[in-house]
C-alpha positions as CSV (number, residue, x, y, z in Angstrom):
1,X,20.3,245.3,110.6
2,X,18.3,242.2,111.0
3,X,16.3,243.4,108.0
4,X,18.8,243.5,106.1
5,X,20.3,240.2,106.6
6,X,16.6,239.1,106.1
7,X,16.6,240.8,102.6
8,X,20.4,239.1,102.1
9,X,19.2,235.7,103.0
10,X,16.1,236.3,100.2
11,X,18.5,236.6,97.8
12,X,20.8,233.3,98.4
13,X,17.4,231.7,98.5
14,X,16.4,233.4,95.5
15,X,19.9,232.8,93.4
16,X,20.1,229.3,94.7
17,X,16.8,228.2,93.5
18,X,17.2,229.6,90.0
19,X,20.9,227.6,90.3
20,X,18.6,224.3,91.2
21,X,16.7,224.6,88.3
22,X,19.5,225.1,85.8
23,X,21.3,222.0,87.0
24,X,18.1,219.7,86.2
25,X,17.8,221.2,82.8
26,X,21.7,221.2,82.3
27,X,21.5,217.3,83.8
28,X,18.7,216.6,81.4
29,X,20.8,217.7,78.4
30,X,23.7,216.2,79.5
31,X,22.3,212.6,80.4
32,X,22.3,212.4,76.0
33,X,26.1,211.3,77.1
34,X,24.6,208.5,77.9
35,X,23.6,206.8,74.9
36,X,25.9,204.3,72.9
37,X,29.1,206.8,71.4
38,X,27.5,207.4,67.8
39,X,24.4,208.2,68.7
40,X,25.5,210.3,71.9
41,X,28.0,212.5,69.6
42,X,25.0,213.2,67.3
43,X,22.5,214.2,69.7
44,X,25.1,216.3,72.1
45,X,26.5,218.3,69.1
46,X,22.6,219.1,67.8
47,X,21.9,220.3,71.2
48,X,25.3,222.5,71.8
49,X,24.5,223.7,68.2
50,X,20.8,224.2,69.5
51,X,21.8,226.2,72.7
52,X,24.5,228.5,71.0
53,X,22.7,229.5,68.2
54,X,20.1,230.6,70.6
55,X,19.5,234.1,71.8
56,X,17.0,233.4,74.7
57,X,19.7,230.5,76.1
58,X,22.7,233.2,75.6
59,X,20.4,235.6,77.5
60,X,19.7,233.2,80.0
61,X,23.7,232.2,80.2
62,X,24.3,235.7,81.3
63,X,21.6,235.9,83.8
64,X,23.2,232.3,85.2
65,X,26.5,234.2,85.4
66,X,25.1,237.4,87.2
67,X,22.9,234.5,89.8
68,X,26.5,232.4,90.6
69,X,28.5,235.5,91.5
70,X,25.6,237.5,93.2
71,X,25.3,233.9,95.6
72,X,29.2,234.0,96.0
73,X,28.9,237.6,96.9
74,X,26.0,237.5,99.0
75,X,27.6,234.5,101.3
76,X,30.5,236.1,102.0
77,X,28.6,238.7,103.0
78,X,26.4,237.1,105.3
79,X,29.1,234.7,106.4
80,X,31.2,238.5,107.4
81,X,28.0,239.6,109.2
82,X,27.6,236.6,111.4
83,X,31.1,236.0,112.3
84,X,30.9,239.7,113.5
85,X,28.0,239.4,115.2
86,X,29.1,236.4,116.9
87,X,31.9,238.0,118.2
88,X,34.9,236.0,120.1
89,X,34.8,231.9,120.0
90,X,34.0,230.2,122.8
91,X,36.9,228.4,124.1
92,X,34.7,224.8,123.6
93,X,32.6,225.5,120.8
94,X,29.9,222.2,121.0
95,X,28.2,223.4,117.4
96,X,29.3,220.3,116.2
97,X,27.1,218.3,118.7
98,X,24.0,219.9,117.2
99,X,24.7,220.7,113.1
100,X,25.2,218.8,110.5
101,X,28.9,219.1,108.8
102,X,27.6,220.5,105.6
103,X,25.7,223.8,107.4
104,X,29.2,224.3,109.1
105,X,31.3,223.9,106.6
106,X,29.6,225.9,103.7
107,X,31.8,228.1,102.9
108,X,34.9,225.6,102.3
109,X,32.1,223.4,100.1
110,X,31.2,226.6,97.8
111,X,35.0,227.4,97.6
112,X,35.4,223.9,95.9
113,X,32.5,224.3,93.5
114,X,33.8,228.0,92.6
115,X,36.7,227.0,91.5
116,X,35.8,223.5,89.9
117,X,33.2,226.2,87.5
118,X,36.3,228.3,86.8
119,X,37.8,225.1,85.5
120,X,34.8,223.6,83.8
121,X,33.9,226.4,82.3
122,X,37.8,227.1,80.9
123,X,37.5,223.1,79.4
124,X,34.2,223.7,77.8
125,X,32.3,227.4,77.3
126,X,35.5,228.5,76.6
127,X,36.9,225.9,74.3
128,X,33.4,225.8,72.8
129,X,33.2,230.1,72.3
130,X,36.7,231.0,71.5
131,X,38.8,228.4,69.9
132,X,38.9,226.7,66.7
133,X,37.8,223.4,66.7
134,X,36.9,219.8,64.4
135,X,33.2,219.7,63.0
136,X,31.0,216.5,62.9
137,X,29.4,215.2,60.0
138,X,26.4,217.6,60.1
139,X,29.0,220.4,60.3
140,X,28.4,221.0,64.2
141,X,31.0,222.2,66.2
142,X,32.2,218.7,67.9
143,X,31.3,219.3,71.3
144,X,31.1,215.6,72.2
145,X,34.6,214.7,71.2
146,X,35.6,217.7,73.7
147,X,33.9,215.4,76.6
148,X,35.5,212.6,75.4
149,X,39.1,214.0,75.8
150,X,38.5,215.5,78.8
151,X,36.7,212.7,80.5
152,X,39.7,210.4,79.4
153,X,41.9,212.0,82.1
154,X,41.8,210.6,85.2
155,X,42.9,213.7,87.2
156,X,40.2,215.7,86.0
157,X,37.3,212.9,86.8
158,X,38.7,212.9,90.1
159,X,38.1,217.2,90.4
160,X,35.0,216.4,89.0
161,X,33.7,213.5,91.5
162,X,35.0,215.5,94.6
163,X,33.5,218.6,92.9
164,X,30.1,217.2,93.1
165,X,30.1,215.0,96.3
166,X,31.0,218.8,97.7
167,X,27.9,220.0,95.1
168,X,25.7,217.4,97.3
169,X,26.4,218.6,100.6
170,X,25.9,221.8,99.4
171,X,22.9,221.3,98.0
172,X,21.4,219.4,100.8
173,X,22.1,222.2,103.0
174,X,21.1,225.2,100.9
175,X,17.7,222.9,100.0
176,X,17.0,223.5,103.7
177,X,18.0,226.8,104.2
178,X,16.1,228.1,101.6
179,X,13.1,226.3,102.1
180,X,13.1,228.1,105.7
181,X,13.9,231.6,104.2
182,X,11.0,231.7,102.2
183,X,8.6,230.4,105.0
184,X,8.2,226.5,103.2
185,X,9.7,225.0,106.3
186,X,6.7,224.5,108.1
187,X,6.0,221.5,110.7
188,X,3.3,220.5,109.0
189,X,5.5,219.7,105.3
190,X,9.1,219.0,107.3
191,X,9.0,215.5,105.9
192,X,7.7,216.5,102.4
193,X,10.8,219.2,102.5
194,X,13.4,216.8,103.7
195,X,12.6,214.1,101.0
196,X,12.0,216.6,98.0
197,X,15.9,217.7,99.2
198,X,17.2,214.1,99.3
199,X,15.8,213.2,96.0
200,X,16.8,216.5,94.2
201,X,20.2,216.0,95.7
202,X,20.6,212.3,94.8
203,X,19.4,212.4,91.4
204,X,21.3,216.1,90.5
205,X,25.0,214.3,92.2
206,X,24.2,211.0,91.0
207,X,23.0,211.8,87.3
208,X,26.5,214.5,86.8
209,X,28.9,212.3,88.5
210,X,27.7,208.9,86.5
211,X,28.3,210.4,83.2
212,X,31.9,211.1,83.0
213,X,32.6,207.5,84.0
214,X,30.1,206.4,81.8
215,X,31.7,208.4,78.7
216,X,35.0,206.7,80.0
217,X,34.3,203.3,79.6
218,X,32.1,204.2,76.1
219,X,35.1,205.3,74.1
């Protein structure tokens, strides 16, 4: 039993690391949002055109798919196995004395982000893969004016901020927990750990949740 939890816990480390390294290189191609509104729509539509006509990035795009629900899977698992093996509730349960919010609350944080990627993923892989839409001047699919629309409504920045303040807790959390799964947690790098976490975190929330406003006030 305790080896497999072990071998369960291996695998949300695993999935959530590969997960942390697609949202830097997804960031980094999405801070081209950036840039003044004529050049931005250029250089987004090249590089949708440049990932979908890819085979390695559609390869890739279904291994990301597999990694998210295997993590979703996996922590309902675990989260099943240690509310079993915890048993009954204490009658004063002083948890919150001695963990963070986030560690205790990862399961409501990873609903929020499931279903924010069930909506993001309807207003722009889908939109993008299976719809008809306008072409720019180089004849790219017009990707960019997609972002444009949808960052012009003020419900769905809202989803999106809330989305990835819960993203940051997350993160911060499963930075640590994954760093001690795999034996990185050691006394002797704790600090090194904890500030590679904080600065992963901040740049990751603070890079995805400047954008939309950013695109806002551009157009």
């Amino acid at each position: 039993m305790k080896q497999t939890t072990i071998q369960y816990k291996l695998v949300m480390a695993g999935t959530g690391l590969f997960l942390c390294f697609f949202l830097v290189i997804h960031l980094l191609g999405n801070l081209q949002l950036l840039l003044p509104a004529a050049e931005a729509q250029e250089q987004f539509n090249w590089y949708s055109h440049l990932l979908a006509g890819n085979m390695l990035i559609k390869i890739i795009s279904w291994v990301l798919f597999i990694a998210i629900i295997a993590h979703a899977v996996y922590a309902l698992i675990l989260a099943g196995k240690t509310k079993k093996a915890n048993g009954a509730k204490y009658v004063y349960d002083k948890r919150a004395n001695v963990s963070p919010w986030n560690s205790r609350n990862m399961g409501l944080l990873g609903t929020v982000i499931l279903i924010f990627l069930v909506i993001h993923l309807k207003d722009f892989w889908y939109v993008s893969d299976f719809t008809t839409m306008g072409l720019d001047k180089q004849g790219y699919k017009d990707m960019y004016s997609v972002v444009v629309l949808t960052f012009h409504q003020w419900w769905y920045i809202a989803i999106y901020e809330l989305s990835f303040i819960a993203l940051g807790f997350h993160l911060l959390h499963g930075f640590f927990s994954a760093a001690r799964t795999l034996g990185l947690y050691h006394p002797k790098y704790v600090k090194l750990v904890r500030y590679t976490g904080w600065l992963y975190t901040a740049f990751i929330t603070g890079g995805f949740m400047l954008i939309p406003i950013v695109v806002y006030l551009n157009n």
